[in-house]
C-alpha positions in Angstrom: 0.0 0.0 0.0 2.6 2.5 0.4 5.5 0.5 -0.7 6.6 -1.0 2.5 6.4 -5.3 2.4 4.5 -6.7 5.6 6.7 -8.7 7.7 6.6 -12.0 7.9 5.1 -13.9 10.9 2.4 -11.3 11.7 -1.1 -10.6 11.1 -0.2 -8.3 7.6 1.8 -6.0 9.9 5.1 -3.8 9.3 6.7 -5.5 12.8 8.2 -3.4 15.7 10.7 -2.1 13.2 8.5 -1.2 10.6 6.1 0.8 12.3 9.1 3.1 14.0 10.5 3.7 10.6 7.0 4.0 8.9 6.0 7.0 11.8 9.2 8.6 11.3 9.1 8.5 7.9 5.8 9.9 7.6 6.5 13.0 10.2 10.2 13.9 8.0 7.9 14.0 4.8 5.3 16.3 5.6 6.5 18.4 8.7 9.6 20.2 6.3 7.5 20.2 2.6 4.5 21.4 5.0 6.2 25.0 5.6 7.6 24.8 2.0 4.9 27.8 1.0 6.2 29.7 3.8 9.9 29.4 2.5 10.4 32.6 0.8 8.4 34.4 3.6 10.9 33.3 6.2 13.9 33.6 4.3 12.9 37.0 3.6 12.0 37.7 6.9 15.6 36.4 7.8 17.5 38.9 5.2 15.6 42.1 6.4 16.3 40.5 9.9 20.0 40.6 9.0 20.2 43.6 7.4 18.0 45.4 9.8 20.7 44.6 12.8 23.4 45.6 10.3 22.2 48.7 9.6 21.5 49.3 13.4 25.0 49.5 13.9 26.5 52.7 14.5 30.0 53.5 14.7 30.5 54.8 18.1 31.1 58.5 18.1 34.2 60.1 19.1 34.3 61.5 22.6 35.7 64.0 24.3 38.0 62.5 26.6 38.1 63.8 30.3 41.1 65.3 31.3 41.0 64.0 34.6 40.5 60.6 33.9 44.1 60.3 33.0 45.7 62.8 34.8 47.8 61.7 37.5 46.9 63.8 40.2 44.9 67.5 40.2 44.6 70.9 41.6 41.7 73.3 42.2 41.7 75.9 40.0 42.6 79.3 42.9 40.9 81.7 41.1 37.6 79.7 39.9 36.7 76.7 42.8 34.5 74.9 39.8 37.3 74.2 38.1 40.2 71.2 38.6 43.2 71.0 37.1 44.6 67.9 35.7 48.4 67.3 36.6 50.6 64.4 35.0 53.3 62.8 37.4 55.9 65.7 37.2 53.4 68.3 37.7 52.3 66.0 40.3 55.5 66.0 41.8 55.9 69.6 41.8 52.6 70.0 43.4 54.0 67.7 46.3 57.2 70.0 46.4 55.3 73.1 46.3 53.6 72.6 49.3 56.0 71.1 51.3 58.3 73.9 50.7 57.0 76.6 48.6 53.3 77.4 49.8 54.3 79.3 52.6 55.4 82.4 50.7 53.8 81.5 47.1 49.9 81.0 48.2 47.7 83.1 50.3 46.5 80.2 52.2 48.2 77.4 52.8 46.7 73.7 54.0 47.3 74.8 57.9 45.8 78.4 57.5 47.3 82.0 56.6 50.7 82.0 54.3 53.5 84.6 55.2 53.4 86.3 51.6 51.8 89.4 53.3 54.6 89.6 55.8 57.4 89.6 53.3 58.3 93.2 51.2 58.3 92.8 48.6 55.4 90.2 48.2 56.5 87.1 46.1 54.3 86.6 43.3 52.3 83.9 43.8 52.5 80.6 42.0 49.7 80.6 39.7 50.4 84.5 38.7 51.0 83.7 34.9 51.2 87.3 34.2 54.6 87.7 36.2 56.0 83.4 35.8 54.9 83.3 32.1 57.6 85.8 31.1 60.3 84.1 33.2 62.0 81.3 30.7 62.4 77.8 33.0 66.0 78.6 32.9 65.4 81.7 34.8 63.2 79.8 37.2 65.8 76.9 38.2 68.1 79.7 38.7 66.0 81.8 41.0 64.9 78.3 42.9 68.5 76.8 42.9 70.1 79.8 43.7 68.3 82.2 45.6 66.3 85.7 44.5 69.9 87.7 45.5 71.9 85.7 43.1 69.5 86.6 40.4 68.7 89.9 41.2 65.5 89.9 43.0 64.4 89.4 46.7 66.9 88.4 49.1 63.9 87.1 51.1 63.8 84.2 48.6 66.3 81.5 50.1 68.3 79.3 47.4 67.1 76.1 47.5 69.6 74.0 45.3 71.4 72.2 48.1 67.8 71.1 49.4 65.9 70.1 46.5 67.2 67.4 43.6 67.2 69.5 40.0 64.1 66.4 39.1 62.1 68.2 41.7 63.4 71.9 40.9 61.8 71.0 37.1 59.1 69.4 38.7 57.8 72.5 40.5 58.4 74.6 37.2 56.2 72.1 35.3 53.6 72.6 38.1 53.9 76.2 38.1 53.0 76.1 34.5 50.5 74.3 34.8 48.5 75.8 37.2 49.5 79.2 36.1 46.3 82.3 35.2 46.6 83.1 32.4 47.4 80.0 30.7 51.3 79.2 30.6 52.1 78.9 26.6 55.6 77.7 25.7 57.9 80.2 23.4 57.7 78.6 19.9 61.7 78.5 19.9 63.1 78.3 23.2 66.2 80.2 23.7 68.5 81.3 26.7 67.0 83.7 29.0 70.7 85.7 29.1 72.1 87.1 26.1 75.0 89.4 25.6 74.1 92.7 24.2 
């Protein structure tokens, strides 16, 4: 009847074997060529699928990067509280320096209360002034910190501090000066000695 002998010693039947395969047989042939209308609607369905996701991808946009996030260390801005400055490891350093040594006459307040710039005549500029540091070349400022303000030809009341500080943390409290300094600090395009003959 459908092509499939009956087995031998039963009543006309397929036998244990023959009835599995015939079941299985008959559920592969008709459950796949059942859906076979609905072929080009699902494989459709899976291309705009595809494509849909595909097209849903954006390229992530560029950000802005945060300063801070990779800045070693950072200082509040002294004239604007909002703002924070963001310091790599030398500036870092110098910061360290700075306030270990330098606040005292530099800052108007310092981390234990009132500085002694008002006490001194003349008052030392301080540290963030970028309208008096920005002019002065590093050169001049590892003098005036390694030497003293006599031996360059300022204040005697600023002490020379080369046999106390390393020249790495001299350059590191120039680096933080400049980059804490108000106005901005901008490099000369072509550095050059600070002393010249004339």
């Amino acid at each position: 009847m459908n092509g499939l002998a009956p087995s031998k010693g039963g009543k006309g039947g397929y036998g244990k074997m023959g009835k599995w395969f015939q079941f299985s047989f008959q559920r592969f042939r008709f459950f796949p060529f059942s859906l076979f209308p609905f072929f080009p609607l699902l494989s459709a369905l899976l291309i705009c699928g595809c494509l849909t996701l595909a097209g849903c991808h954006k390229k992530p946009a560029a950000t802005t990067s945060d300063p801070l996030l990779n800045a070693y260390d950072a200082e509040p801005d002294w004239n604007e509280a909002q703002r924070t400055i963001p310091l790599n490891y030398q500036q870092a350093q110098g910061k360290r320096v700075f306030y270990r040594n330098c606040v005292w006459c530099h800052a108007d307040a310092t981390p234990a209360g009132p500085s002694n710039r008002s006490n001194l005549t003349p008052n030392p500029p301080l540290f963030n002034d970028g309208t008096t540091l920005n002019d002065a070349s590093d050169e001049f400022m590892q003098n005036i910190i390694t030497l003293g303000g006599s031996a360059m030809g300022k204040s005697a009341m600023m002490p020379p501090w080369g046999r106390t500080l390393t020249q790495n943390e001299v350059r590191a409290v120039i680096a933080y000066a400049r980059a804490i300094a108000q106005p901005p600090y901008k490099p000369p395009a072509r550095p050059g000695p600070q002393y010249s003959v004339k």
